[in-house]
PLY file of the C-alpha trace (Angstrom):
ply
format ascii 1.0
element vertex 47
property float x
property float y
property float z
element edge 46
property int vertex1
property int vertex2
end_header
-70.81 9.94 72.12
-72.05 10.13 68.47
-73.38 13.55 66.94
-77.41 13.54 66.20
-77.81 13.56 62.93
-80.23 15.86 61.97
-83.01 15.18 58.86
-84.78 17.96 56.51
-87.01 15.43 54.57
-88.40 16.87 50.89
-90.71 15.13 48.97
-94.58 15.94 47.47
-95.95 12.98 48.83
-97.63 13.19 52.21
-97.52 9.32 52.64
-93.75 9.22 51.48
-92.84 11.88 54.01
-94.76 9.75 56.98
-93.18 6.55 56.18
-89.45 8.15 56.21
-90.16 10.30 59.36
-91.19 6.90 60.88
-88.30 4.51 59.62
-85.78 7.46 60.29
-87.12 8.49 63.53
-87.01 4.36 64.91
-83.21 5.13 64.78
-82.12 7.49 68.25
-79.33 9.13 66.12
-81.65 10.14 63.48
-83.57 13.32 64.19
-86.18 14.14 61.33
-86.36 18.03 62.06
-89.28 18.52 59.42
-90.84 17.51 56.31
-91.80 19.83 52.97
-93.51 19.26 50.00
-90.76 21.32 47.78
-87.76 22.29 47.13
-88.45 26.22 47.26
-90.53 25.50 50.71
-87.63 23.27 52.31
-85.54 26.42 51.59
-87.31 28.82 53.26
-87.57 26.33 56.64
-83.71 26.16 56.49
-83.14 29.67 57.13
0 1
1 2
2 3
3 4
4 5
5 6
6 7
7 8
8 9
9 10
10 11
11 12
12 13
13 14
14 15
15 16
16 17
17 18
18 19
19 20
20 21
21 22
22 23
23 24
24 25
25 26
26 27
27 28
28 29
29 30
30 31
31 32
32 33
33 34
34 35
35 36
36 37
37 38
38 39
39 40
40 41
41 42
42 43
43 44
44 45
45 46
């Protein structure tokens, strides 16, 4: 069995981050675990 791959995906654009959580997600080994507008805010939901 394959590992999940899990998915932090950064970018400012709302409709960006909607059309990559919905390509990605189409995939079962993909897991998009959230989305953030920044850098600094992807950070802070890492830790």
């Amino acid at each position: 069995m394959s590992k999940l791959i899990r998915v932090l995906i950064v970018d400012d654009s709302a409709v960006v981050c909607q059309a990559l959580t919905e390509i990605l997600s189409a995939d079962p080994a993909i897991e998009v675990m959230a989305t953030a507008p920044d850098p600094l805010i992807a950070a802070t939901d890492l830790r």
